[in-house]
N, CA, C and O atoms as a Maestro MAE file, in Angstrom:
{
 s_m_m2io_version
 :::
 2.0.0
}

f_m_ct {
 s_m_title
 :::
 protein
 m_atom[240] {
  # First column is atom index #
  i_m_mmod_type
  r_m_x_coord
  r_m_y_coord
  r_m_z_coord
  i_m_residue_number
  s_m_chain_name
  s_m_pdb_residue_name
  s_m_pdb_atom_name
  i_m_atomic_number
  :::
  1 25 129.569 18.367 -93.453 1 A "UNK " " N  " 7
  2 3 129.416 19.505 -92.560 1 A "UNK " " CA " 6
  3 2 128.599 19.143 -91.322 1 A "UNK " " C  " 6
  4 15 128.536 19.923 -90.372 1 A "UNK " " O  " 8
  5 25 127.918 17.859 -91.325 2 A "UNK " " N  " 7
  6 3 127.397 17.470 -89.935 2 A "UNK " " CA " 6
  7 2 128.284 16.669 -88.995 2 A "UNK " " C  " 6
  8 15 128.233 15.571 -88.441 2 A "UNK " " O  " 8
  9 25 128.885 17.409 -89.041 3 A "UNK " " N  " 7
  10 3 130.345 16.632 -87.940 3 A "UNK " " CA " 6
  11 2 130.301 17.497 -86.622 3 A "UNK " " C  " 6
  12 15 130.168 18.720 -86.633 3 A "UNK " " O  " 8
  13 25 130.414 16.808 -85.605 4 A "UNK " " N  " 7
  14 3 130.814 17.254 -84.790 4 A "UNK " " CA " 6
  15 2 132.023 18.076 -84.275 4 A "UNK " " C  " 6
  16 15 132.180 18.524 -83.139 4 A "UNK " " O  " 8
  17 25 132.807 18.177 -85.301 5 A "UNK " " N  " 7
  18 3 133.883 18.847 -85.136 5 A "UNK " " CA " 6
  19 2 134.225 20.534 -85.661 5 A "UNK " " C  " 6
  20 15 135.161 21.316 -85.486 5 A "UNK " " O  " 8
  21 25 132.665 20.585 -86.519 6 A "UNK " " N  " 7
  22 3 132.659 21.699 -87.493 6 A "UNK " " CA " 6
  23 2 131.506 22.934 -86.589 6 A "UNK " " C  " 6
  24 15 131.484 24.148 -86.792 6 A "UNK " " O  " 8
  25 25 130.544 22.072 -85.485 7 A "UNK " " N  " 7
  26 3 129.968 22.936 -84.602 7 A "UNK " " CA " 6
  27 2 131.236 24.143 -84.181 7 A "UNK " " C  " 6
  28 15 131.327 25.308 -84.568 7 A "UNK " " O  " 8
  29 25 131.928 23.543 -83.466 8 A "UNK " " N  " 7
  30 3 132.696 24.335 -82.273 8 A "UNK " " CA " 6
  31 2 133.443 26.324 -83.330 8 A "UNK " " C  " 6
  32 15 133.562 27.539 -83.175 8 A "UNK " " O  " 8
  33 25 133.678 25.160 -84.307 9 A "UNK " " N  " 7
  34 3 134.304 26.365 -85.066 9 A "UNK " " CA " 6
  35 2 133.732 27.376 -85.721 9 A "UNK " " C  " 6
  36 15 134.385 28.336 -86.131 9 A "UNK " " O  " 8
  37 25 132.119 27.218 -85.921 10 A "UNK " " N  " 7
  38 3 131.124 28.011 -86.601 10 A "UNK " " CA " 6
  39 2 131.404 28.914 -84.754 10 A "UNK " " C  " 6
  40 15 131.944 30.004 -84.566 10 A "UNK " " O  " 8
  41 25 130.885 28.080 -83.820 11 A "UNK " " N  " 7
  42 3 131.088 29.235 -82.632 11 A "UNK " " CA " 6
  43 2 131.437 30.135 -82.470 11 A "UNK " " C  " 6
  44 15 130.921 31.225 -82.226 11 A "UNK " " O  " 8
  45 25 133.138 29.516 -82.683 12 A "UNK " " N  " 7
  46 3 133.926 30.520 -82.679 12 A "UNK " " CA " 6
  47 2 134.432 31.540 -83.348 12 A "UNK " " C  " 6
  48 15 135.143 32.487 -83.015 12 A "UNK " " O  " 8
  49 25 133.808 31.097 -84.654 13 A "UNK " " N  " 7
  50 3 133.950 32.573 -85.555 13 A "UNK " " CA " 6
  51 2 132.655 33.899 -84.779 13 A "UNK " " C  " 6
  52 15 132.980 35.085 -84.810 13 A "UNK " " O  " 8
  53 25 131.327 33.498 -84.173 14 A "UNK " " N  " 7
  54 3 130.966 33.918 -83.751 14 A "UNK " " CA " 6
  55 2 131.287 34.912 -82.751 14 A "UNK " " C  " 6
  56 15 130.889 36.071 -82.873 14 A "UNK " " O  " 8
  57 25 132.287 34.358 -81.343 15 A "UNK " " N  " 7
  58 3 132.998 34.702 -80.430 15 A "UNK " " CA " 6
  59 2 133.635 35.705 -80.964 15 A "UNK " " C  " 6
  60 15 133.462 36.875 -80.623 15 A "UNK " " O  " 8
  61 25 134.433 35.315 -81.857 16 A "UNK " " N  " 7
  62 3 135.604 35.882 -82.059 16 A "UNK " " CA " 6
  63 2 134.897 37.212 -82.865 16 A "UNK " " C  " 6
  64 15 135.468 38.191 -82.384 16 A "UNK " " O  " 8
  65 25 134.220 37.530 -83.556 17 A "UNK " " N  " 7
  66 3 133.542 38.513 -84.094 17 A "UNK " " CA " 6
  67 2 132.849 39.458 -83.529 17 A "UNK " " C  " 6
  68 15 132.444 40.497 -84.050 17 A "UNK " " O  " 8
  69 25 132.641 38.893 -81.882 18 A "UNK " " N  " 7
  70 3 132.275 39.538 -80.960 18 A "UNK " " CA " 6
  71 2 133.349 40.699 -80.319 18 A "UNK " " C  " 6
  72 15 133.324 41.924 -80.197 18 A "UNK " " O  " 8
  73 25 134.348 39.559 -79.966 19 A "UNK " " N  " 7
  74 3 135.548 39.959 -79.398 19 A "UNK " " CA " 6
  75 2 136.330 40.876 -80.180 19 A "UNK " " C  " 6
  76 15 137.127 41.572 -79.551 19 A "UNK " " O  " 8
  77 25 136.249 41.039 -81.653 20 A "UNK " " N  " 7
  78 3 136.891 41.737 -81.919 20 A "UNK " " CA " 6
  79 2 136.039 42.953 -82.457 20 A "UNK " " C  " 6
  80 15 136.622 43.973 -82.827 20 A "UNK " " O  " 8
  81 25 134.723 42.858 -82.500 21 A "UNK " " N  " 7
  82 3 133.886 44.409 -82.551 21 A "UNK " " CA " 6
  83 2 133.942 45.024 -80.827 21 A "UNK " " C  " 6
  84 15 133.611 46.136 -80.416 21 A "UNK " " O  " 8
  85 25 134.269 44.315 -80.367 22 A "UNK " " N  " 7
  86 3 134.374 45.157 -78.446 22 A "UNK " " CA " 6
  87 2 135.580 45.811 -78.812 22 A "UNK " " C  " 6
  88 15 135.498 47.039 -78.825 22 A "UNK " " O  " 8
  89 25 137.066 45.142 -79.219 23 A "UNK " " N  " 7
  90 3 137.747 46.155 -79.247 23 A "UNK " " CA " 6
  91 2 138.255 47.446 -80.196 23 A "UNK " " C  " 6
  92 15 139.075 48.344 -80.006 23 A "UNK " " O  " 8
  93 25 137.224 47.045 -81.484 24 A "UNK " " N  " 7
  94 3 137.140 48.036 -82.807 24 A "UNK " " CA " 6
  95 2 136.593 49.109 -81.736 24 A "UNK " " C  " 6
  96 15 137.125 50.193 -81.492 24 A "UNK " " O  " 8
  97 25 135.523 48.633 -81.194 25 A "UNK " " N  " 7
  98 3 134.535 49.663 -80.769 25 A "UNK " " CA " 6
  99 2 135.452 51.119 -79.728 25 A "UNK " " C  " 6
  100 15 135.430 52.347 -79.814 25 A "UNK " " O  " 8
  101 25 136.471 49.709 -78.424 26 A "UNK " " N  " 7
  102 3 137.173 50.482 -77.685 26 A "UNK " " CA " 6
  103 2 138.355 51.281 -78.033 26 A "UNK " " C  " 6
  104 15 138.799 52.224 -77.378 26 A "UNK " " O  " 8
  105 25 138.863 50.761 -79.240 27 A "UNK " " N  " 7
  106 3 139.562 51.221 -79.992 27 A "UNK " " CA " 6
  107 2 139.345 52.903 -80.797 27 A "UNK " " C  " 6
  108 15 140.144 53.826 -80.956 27 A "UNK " " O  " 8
  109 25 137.964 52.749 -81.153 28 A "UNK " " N  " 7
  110 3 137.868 54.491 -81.690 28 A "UNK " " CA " 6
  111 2 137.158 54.859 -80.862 28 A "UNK " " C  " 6
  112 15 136.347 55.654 -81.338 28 A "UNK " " O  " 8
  113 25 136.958 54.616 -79.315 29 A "UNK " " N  " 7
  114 3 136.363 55.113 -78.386 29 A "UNK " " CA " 6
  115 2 135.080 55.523 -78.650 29 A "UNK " " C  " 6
  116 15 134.680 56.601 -78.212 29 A "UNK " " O  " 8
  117 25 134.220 54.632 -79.464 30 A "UNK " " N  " 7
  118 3 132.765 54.655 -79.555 30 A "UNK " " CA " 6
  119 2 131.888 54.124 -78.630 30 A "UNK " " C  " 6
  120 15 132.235 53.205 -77.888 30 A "UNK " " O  " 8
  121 25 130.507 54.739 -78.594 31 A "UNK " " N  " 7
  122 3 129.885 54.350 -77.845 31 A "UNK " " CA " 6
  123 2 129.325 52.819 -78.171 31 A "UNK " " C  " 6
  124 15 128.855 52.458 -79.250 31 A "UNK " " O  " 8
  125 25 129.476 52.074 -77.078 32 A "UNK " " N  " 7
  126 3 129.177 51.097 -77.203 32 A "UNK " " CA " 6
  127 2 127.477 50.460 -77.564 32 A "UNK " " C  " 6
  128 15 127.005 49.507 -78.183 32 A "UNK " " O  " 8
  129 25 126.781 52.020 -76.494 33 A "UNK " " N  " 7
  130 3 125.133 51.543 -77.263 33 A "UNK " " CA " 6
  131 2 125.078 51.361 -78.806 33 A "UNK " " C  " 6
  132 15 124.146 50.838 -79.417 33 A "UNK " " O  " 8
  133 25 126.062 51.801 -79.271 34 A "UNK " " N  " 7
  134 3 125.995 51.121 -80.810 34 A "UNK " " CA " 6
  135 2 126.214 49.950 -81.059 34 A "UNK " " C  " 6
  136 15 125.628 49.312 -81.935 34 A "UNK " " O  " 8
  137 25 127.062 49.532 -80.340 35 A "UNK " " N  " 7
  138 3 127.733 48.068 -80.898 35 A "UNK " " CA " 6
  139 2 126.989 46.984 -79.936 35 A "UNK " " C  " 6
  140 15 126.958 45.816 -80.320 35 A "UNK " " O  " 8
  141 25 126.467 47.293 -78.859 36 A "UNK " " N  " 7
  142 3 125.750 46.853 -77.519 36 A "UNK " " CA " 6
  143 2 125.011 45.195 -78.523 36 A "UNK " " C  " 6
  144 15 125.329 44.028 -78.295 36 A "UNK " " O  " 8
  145 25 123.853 45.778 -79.752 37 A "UNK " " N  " 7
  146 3 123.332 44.622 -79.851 37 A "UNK " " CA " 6
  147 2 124.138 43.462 -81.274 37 A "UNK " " C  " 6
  148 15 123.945 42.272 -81.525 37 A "UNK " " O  " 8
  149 25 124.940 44.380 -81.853 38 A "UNK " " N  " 7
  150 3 125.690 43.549 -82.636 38 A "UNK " " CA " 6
  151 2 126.444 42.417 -81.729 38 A "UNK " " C  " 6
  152 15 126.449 41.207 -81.959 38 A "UNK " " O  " 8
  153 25 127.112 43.128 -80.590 39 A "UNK " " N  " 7
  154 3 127.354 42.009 -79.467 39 A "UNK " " CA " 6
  155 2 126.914 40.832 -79.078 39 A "UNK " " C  " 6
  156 15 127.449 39.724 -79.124 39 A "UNK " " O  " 8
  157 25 125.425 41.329 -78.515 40 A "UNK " " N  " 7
  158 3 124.535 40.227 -77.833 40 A "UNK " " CA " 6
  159 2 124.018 39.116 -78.967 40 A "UNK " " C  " 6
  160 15 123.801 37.917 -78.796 40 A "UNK " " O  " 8
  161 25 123.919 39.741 -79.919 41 A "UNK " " N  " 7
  162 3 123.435 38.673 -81.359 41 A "UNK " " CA " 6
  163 2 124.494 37.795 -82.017 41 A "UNK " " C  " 6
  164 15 124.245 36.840 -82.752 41 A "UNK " " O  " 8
  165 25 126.023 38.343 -81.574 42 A "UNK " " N  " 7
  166 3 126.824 37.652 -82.001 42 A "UNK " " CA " 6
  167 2 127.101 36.195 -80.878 42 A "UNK " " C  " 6
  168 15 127.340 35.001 -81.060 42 A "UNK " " O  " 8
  169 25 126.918 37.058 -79.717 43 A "UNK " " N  " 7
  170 3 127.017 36.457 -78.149 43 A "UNK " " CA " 6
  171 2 125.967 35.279 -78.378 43 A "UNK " " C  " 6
  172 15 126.385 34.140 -78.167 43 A "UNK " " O  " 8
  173 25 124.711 35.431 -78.768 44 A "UNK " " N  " 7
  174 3 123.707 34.423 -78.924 44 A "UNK " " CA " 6
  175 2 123.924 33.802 -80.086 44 A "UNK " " C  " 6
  176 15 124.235 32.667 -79.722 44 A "UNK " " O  " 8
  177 25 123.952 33.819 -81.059 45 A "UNK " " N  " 7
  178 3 124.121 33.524 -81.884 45 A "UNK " " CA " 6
  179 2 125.050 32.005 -81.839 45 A "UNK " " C  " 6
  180 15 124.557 30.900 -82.063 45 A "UNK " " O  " 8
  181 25 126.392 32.251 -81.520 46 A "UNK " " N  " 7
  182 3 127.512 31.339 -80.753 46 A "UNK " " CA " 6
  183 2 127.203 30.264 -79.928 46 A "UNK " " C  " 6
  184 15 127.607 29.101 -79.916 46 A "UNK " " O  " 8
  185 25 126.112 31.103 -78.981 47 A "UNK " " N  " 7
  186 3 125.590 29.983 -77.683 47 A "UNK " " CA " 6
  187 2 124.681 29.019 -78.107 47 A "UNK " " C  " 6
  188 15 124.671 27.957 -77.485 47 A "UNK " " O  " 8
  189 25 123.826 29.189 -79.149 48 A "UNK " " N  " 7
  190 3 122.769 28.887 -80.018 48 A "UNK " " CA " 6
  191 2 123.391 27.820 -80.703 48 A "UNK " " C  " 6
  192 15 123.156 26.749 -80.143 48 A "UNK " " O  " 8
  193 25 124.304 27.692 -82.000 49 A "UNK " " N  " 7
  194 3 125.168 27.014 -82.078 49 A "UNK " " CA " 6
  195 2 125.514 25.835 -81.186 49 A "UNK " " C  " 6
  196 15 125.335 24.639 -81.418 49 A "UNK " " O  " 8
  197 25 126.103 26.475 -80.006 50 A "UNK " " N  " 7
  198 3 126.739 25.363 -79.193 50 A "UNK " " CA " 6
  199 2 125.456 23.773 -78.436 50 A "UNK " " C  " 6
  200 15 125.660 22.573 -78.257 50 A "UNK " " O  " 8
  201 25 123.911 24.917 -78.155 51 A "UNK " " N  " 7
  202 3 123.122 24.453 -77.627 51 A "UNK " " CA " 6
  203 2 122.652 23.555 -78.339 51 A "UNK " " C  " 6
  204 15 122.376 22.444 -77.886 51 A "UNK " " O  " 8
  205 25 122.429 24.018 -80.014 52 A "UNK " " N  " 7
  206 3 121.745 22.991 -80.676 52 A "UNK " " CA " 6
  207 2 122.750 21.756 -81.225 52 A "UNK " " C  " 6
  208 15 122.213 20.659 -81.378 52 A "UNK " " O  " 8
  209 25 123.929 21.860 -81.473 53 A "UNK " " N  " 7
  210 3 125.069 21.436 -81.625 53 A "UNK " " CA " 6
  211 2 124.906 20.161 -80.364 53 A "UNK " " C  " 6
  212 15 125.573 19.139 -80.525 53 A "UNK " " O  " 8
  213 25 124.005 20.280 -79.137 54 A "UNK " " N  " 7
  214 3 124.205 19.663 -78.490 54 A "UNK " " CA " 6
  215 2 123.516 18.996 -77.916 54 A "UNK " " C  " 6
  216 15 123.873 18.546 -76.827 54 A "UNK " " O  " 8
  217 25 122.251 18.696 -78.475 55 A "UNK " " N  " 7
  218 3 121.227 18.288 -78.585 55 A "UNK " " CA " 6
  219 2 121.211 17.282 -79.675 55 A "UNK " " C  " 6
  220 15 120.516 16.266 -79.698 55 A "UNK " " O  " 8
  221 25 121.937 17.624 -80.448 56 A "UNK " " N  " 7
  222 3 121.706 16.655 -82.034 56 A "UNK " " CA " 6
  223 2 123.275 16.135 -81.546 56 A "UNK " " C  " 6
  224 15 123.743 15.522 -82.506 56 A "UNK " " O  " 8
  225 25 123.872 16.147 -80.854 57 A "UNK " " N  " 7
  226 3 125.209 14.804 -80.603 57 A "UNK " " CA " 6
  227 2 125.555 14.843 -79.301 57 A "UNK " " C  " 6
  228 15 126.630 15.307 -78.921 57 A "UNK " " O  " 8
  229 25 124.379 14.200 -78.278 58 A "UNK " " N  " 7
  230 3 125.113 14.292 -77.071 58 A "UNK " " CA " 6
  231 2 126.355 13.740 -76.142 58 A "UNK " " C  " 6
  232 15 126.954 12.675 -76.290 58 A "UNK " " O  " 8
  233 25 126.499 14.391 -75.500 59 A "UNK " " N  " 7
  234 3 127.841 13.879 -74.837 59 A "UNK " " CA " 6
  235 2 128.030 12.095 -74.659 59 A "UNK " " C  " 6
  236 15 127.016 11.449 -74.924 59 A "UNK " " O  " 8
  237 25 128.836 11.586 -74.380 60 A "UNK " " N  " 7
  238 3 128.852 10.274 -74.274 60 A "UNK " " CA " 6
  239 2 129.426 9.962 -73.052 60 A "UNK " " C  " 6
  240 15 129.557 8.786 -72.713 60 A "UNK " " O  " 8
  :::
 }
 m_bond[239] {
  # First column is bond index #
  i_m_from
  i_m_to
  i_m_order
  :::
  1 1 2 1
  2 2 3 1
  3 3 4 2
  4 3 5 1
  5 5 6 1
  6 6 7 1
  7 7 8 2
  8 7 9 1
  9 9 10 1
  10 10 11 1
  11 11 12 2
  12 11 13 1
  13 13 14 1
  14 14 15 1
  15 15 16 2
  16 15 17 1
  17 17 18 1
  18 18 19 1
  19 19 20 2
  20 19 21 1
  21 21 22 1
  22 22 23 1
  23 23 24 2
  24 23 25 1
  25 25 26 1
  26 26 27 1
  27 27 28 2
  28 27 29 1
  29 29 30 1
  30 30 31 1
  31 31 32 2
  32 31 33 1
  33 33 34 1
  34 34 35 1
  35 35 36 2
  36 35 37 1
  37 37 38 1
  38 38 39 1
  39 39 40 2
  40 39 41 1
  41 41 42 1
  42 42 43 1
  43 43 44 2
  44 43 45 1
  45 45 46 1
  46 46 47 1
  47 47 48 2
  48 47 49 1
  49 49 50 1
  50 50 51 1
  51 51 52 2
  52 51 53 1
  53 53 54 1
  54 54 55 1
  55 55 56 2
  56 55 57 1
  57 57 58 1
  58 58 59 1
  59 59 60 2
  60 59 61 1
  61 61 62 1
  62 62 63 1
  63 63 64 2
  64 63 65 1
  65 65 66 1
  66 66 67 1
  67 67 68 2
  68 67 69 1
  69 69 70 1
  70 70 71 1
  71 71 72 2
  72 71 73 1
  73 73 74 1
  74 74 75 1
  75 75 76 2
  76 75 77 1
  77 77 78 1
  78 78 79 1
  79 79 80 2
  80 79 81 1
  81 81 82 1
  82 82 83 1
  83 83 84 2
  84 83 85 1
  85 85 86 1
  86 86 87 1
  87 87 88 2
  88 87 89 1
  89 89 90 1
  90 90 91 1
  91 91 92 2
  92 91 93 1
  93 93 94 1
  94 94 95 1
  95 95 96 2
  96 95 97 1
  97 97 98 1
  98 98 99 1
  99 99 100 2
  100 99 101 1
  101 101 102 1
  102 102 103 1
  103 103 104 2
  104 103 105 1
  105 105 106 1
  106 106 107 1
  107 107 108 2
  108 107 109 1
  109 109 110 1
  110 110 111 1
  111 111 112 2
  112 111 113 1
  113 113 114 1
  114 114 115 1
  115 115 116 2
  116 115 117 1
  117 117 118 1
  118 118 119 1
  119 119 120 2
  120 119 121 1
  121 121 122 1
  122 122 123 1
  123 123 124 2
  124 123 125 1
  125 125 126 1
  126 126 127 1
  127 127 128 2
  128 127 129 1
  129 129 130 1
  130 130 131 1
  131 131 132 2
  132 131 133 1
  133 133 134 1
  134 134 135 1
  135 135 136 2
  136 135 137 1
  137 137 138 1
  138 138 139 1
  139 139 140 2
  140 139 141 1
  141 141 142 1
  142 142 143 1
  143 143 144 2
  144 143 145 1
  145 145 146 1
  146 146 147 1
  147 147 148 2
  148 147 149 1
  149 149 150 1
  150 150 151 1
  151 151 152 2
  152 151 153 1
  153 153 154 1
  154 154 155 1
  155 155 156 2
  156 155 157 1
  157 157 158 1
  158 158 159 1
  159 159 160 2
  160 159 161 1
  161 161 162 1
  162 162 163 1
  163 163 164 2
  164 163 165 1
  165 165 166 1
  166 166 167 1
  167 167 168 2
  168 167 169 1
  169 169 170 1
  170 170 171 1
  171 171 172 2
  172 171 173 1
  173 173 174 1
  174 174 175 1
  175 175 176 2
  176 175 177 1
  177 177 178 1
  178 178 179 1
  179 179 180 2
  180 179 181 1
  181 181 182 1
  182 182 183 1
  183 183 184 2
  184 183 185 1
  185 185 186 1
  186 186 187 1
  187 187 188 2
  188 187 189 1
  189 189 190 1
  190 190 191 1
  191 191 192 2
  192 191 193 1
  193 193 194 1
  194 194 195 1
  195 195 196 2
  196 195 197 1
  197 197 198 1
  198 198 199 1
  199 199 200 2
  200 199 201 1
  201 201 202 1
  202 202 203 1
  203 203 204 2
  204 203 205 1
  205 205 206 1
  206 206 207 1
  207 207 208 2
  208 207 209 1
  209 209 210 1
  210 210 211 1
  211 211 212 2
  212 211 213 1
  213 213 214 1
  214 214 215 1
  215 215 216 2
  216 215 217 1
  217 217 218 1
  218 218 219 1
  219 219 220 2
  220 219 221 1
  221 221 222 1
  222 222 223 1
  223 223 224 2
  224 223 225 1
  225 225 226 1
  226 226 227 1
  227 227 228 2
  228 227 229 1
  229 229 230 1
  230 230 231 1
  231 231 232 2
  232 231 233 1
  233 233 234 1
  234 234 235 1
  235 235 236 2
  236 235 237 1
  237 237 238 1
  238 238 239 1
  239 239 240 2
  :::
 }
}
C-alpha cells in the first residue's frame, strides 16, 4: 500500500465523494450550509493526501 500508485486513488475517492454530495445536495435542493463543511473536509482531506503523497515520493 506504499506505492505510489495507490496515493492518487485514495484522492480520488475523496473528490469524488465530494462531487457527488454537491449534487445529492443540488439534487433535493438542500441547503448547502449543511453540506458546506462535509465538502471542504472532503476537499482537504484529498489535497492532504496528494501533498503528503508528495513529499514522501518526489517528482523525478
Amino acid at each position: 500500500m506504499d506505492s505510489v500508485l495507490w496515493t492518487p486513488r485514495f484522492a480520488a475517492v475523496y473528490f469524488l465523494a465530494a462531487a457527488l454530495l454537491l449534487i445529492l445536495f443540488l439534487a433535493i435542493d438542500a441547503s448547502l450550509v449543511i453540506a458546506a463543511p462535509l465538502l471542504l473536509m472532503s476537499v482537504g482531506l484529498g489535497t492532504a493526501v496528494l501533498i503528503h503523497n508528495r513529499k514522501r515520493h518526489p517528482v523525478r
